[in-house]
C-alpha positions as CSV (number, residue, x, y, z in Angstrom):
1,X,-18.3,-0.7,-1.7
2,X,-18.8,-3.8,-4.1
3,X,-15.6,-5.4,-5.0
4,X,-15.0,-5.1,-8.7
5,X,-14.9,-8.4,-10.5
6,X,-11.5,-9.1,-11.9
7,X,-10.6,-8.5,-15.7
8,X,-8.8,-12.1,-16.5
9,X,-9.9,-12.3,-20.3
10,X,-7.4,-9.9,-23.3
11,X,-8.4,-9.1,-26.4
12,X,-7.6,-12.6,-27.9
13,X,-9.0,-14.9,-25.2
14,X,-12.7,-13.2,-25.7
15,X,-12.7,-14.7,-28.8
16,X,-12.4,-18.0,-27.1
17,X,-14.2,-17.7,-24.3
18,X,-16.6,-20.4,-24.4
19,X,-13.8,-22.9,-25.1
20,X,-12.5,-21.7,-21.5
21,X,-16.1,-21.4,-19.7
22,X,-16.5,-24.9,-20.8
23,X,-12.8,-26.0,-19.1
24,X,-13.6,-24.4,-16.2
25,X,-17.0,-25.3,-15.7
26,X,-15.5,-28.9,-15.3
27,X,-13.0,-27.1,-12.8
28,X,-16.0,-25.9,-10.6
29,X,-17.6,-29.1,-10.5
30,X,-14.3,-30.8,-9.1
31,X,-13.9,-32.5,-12.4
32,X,-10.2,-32.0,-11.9
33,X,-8.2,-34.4,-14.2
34,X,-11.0,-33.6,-17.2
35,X,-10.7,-30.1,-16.8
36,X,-6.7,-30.5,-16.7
37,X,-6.8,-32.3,-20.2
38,X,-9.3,-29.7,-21.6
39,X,-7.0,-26.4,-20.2
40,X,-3.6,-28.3,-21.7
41,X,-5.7,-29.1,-25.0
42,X,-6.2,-25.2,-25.0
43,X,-2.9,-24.4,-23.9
44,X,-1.3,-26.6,-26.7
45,X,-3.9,-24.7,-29.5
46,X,-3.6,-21.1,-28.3
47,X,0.2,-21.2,-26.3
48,X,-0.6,-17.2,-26.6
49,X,-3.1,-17.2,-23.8
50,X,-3.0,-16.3,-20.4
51,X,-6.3,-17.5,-19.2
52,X,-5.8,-20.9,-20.8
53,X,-2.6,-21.0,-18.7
54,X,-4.0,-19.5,-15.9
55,X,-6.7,-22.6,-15.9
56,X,-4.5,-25.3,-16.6
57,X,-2.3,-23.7,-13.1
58,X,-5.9,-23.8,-11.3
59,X,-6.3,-27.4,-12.4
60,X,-2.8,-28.5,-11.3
61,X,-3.2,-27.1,-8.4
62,X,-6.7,-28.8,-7.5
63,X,-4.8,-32.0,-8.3
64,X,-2.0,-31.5,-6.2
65,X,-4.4,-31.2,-3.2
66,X,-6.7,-34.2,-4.6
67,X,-3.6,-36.2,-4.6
68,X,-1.8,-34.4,-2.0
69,X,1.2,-34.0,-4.4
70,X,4.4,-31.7,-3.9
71,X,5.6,-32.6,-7.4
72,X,2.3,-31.8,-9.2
73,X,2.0,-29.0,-6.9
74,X,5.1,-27.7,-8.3
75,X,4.4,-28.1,-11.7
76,X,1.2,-25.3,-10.8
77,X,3.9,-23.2,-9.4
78,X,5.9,-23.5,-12.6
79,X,2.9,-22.8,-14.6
80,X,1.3,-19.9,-12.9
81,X,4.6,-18.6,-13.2
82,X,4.5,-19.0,-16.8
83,X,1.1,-17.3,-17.1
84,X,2.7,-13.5,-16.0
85,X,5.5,-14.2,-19.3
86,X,2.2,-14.2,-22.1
87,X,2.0,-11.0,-23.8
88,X,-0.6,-8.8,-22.9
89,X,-1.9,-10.3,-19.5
90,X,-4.4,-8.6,-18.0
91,X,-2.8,-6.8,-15.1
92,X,-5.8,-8.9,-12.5
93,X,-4.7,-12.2,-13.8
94,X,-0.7,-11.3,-13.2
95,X,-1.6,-10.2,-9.7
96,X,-3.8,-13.4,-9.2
97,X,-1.1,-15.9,-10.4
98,X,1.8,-14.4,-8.6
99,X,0.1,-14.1,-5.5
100,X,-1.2,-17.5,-6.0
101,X,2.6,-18.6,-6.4
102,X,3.7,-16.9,-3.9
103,X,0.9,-18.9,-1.4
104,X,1.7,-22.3,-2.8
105,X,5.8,-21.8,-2.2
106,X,5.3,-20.3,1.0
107,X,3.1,-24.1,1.6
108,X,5.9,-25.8,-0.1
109,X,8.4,-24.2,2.5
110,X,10.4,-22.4,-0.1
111,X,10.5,-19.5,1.5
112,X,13.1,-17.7,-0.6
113,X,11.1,-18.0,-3.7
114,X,7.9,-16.5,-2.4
115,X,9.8,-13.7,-1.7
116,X,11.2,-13.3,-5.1
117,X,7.4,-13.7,-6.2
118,X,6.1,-11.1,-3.5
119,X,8.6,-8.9,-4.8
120,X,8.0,-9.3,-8.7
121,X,4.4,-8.3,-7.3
122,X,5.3,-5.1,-5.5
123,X,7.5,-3.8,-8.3
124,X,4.7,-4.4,-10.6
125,X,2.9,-2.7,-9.0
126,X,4.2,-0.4,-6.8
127,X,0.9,1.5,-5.4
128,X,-0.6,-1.7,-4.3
129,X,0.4,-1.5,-0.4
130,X,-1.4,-5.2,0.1
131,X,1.1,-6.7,-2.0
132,X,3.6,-4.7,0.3
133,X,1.6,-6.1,3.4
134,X,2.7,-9.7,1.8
135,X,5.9,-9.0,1.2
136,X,6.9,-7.5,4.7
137,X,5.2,-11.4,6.0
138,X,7.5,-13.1,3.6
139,X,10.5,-11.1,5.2
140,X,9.2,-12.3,9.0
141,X,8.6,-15.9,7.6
142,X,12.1,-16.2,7.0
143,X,13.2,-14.3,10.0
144,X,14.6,-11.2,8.5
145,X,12.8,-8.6,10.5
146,X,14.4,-5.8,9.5
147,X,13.4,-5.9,5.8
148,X,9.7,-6.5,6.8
149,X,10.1,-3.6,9.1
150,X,11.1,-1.5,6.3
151,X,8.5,-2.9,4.2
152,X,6.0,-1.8,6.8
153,X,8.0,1.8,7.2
154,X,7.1,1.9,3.4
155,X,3.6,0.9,3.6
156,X,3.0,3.1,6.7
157,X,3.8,6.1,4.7
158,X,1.7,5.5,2.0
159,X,-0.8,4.7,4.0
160,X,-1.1,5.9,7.1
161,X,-4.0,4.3,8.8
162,X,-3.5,0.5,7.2
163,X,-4.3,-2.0,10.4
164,X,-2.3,-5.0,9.0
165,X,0.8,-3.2,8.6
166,X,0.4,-1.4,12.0
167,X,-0.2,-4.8,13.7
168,X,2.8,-6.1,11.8
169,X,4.8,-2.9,12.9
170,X,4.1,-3.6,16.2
171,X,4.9,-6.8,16.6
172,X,8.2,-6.5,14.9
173,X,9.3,-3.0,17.7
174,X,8.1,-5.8,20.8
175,X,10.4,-8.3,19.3
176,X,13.5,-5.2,19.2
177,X,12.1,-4.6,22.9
178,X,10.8,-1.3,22.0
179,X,8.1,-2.0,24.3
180,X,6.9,1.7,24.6
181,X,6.6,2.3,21.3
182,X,5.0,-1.1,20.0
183,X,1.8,-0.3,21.7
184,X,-0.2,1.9,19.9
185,X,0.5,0.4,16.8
186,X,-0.2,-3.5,17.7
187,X,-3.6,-1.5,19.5
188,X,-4.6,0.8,16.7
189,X,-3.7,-2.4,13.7
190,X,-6.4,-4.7,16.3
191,X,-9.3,-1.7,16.9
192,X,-8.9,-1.4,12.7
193,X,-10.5,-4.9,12.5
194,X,-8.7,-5.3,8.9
195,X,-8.5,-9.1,7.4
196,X,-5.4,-10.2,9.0
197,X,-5.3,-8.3,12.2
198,X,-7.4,-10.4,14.1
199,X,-4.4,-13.2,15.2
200,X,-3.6,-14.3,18.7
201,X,0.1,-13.2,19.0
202,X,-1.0,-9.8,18.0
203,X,-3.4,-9.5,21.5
204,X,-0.7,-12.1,23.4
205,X,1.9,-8.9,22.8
206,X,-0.2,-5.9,23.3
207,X,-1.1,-7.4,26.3
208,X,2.5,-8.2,27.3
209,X,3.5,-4.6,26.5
210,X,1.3,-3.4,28.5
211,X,1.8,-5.0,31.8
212,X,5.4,-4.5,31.4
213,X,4.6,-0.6,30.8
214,X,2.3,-1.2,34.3
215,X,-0.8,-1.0,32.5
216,X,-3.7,-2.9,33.7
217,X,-5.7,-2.5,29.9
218,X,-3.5,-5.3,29.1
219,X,-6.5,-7.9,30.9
220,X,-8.9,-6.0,28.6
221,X,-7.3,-7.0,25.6
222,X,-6.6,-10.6,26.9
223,X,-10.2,-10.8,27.7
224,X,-10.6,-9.3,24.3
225,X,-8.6,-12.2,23.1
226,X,-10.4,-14.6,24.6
227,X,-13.7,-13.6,23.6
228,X,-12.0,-13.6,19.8
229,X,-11.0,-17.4,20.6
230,X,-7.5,-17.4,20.7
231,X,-7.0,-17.9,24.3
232,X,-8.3,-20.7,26.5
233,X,-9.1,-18.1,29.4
234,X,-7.7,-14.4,30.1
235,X,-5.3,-16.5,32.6
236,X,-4.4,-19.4,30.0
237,X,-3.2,-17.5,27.1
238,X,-0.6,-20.4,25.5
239,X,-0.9,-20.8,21.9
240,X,0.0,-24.3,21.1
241,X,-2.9,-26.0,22.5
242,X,-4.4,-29.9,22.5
243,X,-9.1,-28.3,23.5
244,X,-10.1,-30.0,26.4
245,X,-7.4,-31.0,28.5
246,X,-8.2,-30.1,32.3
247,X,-7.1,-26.5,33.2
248,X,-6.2,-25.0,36.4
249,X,-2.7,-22.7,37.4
250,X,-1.7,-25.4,40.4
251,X,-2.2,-28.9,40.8
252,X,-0.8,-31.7,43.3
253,X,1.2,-34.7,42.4
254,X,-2.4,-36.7,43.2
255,X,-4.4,-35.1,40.4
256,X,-1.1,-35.4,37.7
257,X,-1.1,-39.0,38.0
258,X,2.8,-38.9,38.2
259,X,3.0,-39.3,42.1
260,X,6.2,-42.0,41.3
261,X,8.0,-39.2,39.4
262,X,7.5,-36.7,42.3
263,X,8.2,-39.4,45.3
264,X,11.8,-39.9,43.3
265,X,12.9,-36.2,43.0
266,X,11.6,-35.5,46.7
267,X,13.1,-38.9,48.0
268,X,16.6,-37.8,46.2
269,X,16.4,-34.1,46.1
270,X,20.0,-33.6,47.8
271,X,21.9,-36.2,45.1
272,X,20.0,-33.7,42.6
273,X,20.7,-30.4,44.7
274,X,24.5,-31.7,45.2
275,X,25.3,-32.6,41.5
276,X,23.7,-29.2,40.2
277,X,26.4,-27.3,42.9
278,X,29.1,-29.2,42.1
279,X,28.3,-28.3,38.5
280,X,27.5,-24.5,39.6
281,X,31.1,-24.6,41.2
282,X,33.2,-25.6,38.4
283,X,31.7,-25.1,35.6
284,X,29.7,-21.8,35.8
285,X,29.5,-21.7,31.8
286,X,27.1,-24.4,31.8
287,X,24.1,-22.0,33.1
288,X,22.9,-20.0,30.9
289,X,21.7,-16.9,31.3
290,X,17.4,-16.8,30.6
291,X,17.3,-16.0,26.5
292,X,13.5,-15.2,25.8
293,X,13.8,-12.3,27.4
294,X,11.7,-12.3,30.1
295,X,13.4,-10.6,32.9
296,X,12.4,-6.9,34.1
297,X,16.1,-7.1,35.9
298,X,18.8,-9.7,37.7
299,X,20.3,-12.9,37.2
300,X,18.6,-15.9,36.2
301,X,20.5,-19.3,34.2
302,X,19.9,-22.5,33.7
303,X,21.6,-25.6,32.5
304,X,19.7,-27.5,30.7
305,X,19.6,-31.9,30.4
306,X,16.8,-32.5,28.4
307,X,14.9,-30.1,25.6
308,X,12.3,-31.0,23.6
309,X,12.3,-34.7,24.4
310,X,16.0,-34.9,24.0
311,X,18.8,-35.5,26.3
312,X,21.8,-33.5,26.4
313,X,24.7,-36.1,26.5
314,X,27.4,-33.9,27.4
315,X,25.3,-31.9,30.1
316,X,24.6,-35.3,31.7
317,X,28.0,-36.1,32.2
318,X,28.0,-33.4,34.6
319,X,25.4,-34.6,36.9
320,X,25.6,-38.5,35.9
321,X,23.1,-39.6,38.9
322,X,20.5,-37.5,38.1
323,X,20.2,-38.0,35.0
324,X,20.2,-41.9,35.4
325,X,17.3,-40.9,38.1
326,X,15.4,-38.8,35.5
327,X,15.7,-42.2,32.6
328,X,12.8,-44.2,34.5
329,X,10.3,-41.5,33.9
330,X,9.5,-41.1,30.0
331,X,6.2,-38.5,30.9
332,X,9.2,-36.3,31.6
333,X,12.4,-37.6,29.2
334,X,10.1,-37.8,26.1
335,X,7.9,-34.6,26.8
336,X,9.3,-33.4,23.3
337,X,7.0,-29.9,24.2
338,X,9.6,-29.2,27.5
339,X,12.7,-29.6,29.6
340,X,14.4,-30.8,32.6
341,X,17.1,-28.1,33.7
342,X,18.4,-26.7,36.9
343,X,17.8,-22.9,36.7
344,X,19.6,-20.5,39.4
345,X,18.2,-16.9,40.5
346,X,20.0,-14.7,42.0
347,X,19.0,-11.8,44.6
348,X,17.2,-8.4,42.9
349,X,15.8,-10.5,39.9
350,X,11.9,-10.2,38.5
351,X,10.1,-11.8,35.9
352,X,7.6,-10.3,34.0
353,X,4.2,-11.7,34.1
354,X,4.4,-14.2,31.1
355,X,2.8,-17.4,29.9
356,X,4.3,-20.7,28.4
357,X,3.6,-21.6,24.8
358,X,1.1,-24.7,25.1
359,X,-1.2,-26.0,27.6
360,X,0.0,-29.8,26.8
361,X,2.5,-30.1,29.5
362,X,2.8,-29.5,33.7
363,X,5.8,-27.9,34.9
364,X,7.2,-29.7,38.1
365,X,9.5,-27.4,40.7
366,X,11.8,-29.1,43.2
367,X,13.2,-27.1,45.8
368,X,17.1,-27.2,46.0
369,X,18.2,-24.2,47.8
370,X,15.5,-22.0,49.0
371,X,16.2,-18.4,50.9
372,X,14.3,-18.8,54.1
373,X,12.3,-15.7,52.3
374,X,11.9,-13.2,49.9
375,X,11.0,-15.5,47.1
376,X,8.2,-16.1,45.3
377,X,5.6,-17.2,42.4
378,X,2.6,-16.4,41.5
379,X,0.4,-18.2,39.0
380,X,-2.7,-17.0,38.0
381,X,-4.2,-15.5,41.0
382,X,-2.6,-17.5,43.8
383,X,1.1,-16.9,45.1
384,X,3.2,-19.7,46.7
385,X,6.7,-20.4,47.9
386,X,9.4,-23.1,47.2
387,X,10.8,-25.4,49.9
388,X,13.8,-27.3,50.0
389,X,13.2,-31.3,49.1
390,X,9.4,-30.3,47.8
391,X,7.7,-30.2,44.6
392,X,5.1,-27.7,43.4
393,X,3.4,-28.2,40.2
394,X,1.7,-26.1,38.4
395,X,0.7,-25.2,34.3
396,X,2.7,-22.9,32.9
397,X,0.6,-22.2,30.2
398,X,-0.9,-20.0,32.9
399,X,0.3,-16.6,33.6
400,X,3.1,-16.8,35.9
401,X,5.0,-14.4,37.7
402,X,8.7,-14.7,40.1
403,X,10.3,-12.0,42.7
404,X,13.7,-12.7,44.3
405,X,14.1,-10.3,46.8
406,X,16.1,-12.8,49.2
407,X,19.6,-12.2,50.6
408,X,20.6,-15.4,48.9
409,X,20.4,-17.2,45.6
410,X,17.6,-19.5,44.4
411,X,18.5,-22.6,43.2
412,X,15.7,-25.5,41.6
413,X,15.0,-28.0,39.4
414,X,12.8,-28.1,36.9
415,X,11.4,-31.3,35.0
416,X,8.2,-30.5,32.7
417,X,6.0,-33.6,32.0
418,X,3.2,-34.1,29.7
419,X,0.0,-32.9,30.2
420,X,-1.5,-36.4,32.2
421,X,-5.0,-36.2,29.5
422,X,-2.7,-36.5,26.8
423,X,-3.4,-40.0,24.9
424,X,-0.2,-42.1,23.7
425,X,-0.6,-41.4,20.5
426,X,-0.7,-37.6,21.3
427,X,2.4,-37.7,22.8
428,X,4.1,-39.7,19.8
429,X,2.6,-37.3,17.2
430,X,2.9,-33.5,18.7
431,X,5.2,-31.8,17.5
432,X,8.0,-30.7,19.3
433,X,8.2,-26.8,20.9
């Protein structure tokens, strides 16, 4: 069906309608500070009308990108806000400037106040399940998952069959680990094809359901998903990506460039193995037990000396040698998208199948204390084993896999480096994950 061309003009701003063509005429033409003056010369004349308003908003808000302006970008905020206070506003031009608002706070990071426009919208108009839609995003911008799931409850009911609040729905029962129940929502919300449904996370958890459900559908949808664009390959499904950089799941120390790095961690691998027991032995609370939740079952924890390019004073203390071992290599120190940790698995542990978030780093291993067998990791298609005083390297932005099935626990060390293509300037200017 042909969408309906918004009413934006009342009674009173008919009778000036060529005064507006003319403003926003200028508008169109990217005219921007002339068609400012001419909507604030009609705002100032006829302070009663909403298009006028609604005009001189646009204009500010063309200007605020023109001069890539917070401040003047507020003032549009302020104004479309202003526009919804006229009398008799057409109801398509309240909806228009609010949801207009409500984008350019959300831009501005004030979160808080595009949810108070999102829900001026929705009890404006309470049949409107799209303005419902936005609100229940608002609620996952700012992490409060379950008001959007309520939202989406809401809109669910109303209507039963809307894809962008099933894919939403499902996305927010993965994250609560309903992993049984996510599924047919995030699949139904992707076959509707409804503006909004086709994002990446939405096939990276379907598919991530599904394999931990057994289901092998979940390549279908990864293949799905890289035919859409959003992955690099069904194997490489990391979201955070630099295009081009060389791709393959293992790789030696040769092809990284970083053969200094890995000659120092296999040359001192006992210093590094001994500090990480001594640590293991008196102060246990320093691992961590694994957070993203990524375990089917066991025990896996890490402690953790540098995140995101930054070292962790106090852990260092701990394991003072190491850490002064680790300073000579920035590729790993300032690799602001990874860490260096120890990380411990114990017997009866597996990890789902899972992938990393970006393709811009390596992830190095170094054997401390390695079961003679019953461990294991696979990456993409190939499966290897750790040994004790070796590296392995390989991207993690490929899916990965690990089974401890050995009598004994699993002890390594992990330092994550930057992606060797990388360019200096790359490194300085990614930001951090």
């Amino acid at each position: 069906k042909k969408k309906k061309k918004p009413k934006l003009l009342n009674k009173f701003d008919k009778t000036i309608k060529a005064e507006l063509d003319a403003a926003e005429k200028l508008r169109k033409k990217g005219k921007v500070e002339e068609a400012l003056r001419a909507f604030e010369a009609l705002v100032s004349q006829y302070p009663q009308s909403p298009r006028a308003r609604y005009g001189k908003a646009q204009s500010e808000d063309d200007l605020a990108e023109k001069m890539r302006s917070n401040e003047m970008l507020q003032k549009a905020i302020n104004t479309y806000d202003e526009v919804v206070s006229l009398p008799n506003v057409p109801s398509d031009l309240i909806k228009l400037s609010l949801k207009r608002e409500a984008d350019r706070q959300q831009f501005l990071g004030r979160m808080r106040g595009s949810l108070v426009t999102l829900q001026k919208l929705v009890q404006l108009f309470p049949s409107d399940t799209s303005f419902k839609n936005d609100l229940g995003v608002g609620y996952l911008l700012i992490g409060d998952n379950s008001n959007a799931k309520k939202v989406y409850e809401e809109v669910l009911s109303l209507a039963p069959n809307d894809g962008f609040a099933k894919v939403h729905y499902g996305f927010i029962l993965k994250a609560e680990n309903k992993i049984a129940e996510s599924i047919p929502y995030l699949k139904e919300g992707l076959e509707s094809g409804e503006p909004g449904t086709n994002d990446g996370r939405f096939y990276f958890h379907l598919g991530d359901a599904l394999q931990r459900m057994g289901d092998k559908e979940a390549y279908k949808w990864y293949e799905l998903g890289y035919q859409r664009g959003h992955f690099a390959s069904v194997w490489q499904r990391s979201l955070y990506n630099v295009k081009g950089l060389k791709a393959q799941p293992w790789w030696t120390a040769r092809e990284t460039g970083y053969t200094e790095l890995v000659k120092s961690l296999e040359k001192n691998w006992k210093l590094i193995r001994d500090e990480g027991l001594a640590v293991m032995d008196k102060k246990r609370s320093l691992f961590l037990p694994e957070d993203e939740n990524l375990r089917e079952k066991g025990d896996w924890s890490q402690f953790t000396l540098w995140q995101q390019g930054r070292k962790n004073e106090n852990a260092c203390k701990s394991v003072p040698k190491t850490c002064a071992l680790l300073e000579r290599f920035p590729e790993a120190t300032g690799c602001r998208r990874g860490q260096i940790k120890y990380s411990i698995m114990h017997p009866g542990t597996h990890v789902w199948p899972h992938t990393g978030p970006t393709n811009c780093r390596l992830r190095m291993h170094l054997g401390l204390v390695i079961p003679k067998e019953g461990c294991r990791i696979r990456c993409a298609q190939e499966n290897r084993t750790w040994e004790e005083g070796k590296v392995l390297i390989f991207d993690d932005s490929f899916e990965h896999e690990v089974w401890q099935d050995a009598e004994n626990y699993r002890l390594i060390f992990i330092v994550d480096v930057w992606h060797p293509e990388l360019t200096a300037q790359q490194r300085r200017t990614l930001p951090a994950i």
